[in-house]
C-alpha positions as CSV (number, residue, x, y, z in Angstrom):
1,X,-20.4,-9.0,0.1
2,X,-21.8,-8.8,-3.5
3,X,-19.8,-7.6,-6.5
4,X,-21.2,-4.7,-6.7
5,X,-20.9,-3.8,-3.5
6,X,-17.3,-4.9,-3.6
7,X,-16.3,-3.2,-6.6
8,X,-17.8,0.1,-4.8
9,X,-16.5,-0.2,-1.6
10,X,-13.1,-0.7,-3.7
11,X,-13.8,2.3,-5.7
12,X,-14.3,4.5,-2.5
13,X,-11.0,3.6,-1.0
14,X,-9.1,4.4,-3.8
15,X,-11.2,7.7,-4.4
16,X,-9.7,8.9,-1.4
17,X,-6.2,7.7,-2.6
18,X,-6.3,9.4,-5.4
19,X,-7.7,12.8,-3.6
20,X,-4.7,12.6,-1.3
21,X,-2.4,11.5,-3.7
22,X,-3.6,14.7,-5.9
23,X,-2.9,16.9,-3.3
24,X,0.8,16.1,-2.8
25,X,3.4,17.6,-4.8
26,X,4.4,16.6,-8.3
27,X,6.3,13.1,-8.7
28,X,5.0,11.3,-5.4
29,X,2.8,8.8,-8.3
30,X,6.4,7.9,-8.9
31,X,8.2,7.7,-5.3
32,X,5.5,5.6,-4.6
33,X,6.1,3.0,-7.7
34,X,9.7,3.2,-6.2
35,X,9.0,2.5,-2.3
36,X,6.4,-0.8,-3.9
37,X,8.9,-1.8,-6.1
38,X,6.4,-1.2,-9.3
39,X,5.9,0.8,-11.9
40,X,3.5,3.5,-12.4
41,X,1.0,1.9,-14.1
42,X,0.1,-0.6,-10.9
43,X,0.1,2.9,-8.9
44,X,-2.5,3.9,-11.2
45,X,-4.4,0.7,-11.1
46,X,-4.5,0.6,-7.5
47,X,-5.7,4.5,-7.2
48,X,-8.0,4.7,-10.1
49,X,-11.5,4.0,-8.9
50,X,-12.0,2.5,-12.3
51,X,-10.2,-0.3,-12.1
52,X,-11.7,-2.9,-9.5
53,X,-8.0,-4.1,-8.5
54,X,-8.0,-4.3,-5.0
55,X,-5.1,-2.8,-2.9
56,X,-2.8,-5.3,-1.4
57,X,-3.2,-4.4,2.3
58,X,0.9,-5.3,2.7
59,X,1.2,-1.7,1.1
60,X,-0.7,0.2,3.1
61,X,2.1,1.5,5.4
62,X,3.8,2.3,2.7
63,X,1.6,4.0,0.8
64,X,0.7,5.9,4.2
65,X,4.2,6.9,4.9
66,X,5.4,7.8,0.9
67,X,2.4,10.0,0.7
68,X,2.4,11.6,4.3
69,X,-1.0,10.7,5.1
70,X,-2.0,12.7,8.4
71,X,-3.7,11.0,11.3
72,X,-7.2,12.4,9.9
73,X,-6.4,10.8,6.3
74,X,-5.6,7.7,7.5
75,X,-8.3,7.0,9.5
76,X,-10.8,7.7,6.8
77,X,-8.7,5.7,4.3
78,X,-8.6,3.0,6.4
79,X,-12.2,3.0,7.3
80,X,-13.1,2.8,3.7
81,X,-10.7,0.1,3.1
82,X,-12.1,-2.0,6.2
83,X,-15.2,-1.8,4.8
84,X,-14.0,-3.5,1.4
85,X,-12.1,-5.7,3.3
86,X,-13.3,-6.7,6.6
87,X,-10.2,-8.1,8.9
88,X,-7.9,-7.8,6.5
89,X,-6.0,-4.8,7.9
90,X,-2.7,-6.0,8.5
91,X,-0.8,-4.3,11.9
92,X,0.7,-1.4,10.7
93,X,2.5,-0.4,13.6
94,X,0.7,2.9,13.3
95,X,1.4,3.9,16.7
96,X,5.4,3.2,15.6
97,X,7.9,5.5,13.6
98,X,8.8,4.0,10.4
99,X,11.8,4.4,9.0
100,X,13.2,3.4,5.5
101,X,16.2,1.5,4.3
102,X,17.6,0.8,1.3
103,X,19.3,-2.4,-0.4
104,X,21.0,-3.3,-3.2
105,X,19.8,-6.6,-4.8
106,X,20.7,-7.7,-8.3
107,X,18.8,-7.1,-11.2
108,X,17.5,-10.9,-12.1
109,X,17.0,-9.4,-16.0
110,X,13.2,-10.1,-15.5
111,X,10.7,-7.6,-14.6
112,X,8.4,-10.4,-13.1
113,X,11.6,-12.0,-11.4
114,X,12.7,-8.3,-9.8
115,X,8.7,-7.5,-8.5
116,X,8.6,-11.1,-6.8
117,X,12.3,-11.1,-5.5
118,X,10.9,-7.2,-4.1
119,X,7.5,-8.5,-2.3
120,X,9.4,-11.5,-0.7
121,X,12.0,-9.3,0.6
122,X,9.0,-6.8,2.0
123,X,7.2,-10.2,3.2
124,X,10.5,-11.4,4.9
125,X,10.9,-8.0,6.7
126,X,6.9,-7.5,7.9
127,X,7.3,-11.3,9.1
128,X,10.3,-10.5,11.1
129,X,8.6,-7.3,12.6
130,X,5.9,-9.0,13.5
131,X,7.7,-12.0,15.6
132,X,8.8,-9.1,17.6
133,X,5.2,-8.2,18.4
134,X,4.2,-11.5,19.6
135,X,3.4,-11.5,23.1
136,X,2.6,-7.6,23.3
């Protein structure tokens, strides 16, 4: 795909992100930096269609469950976002509930150190979940 035609398809996802995410109440911008493990400014890089930062498909599920997206929602989200990203949709165990835990980890006194030691515990856990999909 060209670019451009990147950078659009990009921009069209998100537009709908950031129409959903409008429409839900007051603070979810913030739940969902919490449920990523970011701050709010990557929430607003990866829902502003004017920045061409693409959205990490491990985030999608929960992006869809922070921000309730109905059945309807997600399927035109994700239809967008296949068309930026052809096969990269990761299994999202849509058709399973998702429920959410919570850990305590130490603070490593680095913001860099805390995101990374966040997304491998995220990674480790989608890995595990999907060794108990193999063979389905």
């Amino acid at each position: 795909m060209a670019r451009e035609a990147l950078e659009d398809a990009i921009a069209a996802y998100k537009s709908i992100l950031a129409e959903i995410i409008d429409n839900r109440p007051s603070g979810t911008r913030q739940r969902l930096a919490s449920a990523l493990g970011k701050h709010r400014s990557f929430v607003t890089q990866i829902t502003s269609p004017a920045y061409s930062t693409p959205l990490p498909a491990r985030h999608l599920a929960t992006i869809f469950r922070v921000c309730h997206f109905s059945p309807s929602e997600q399927e035109r989200f994700l239809a967008a976002y296949q068309t930026a990203h052809p096969g990269k949709l990761p299994d999202l165990g849509m058709g399973d509930k998702l429920r959410q835990i919570s850990l305590m980890v130490p603070d490593l006194g680095d913001e860099r150190k805390n995101q990374m030691l966040d997304e491998a515990i995220s990674d480790f856990v989608q890995r595990i979940v999907a060794i108990g999909t193999i063979g389905e």
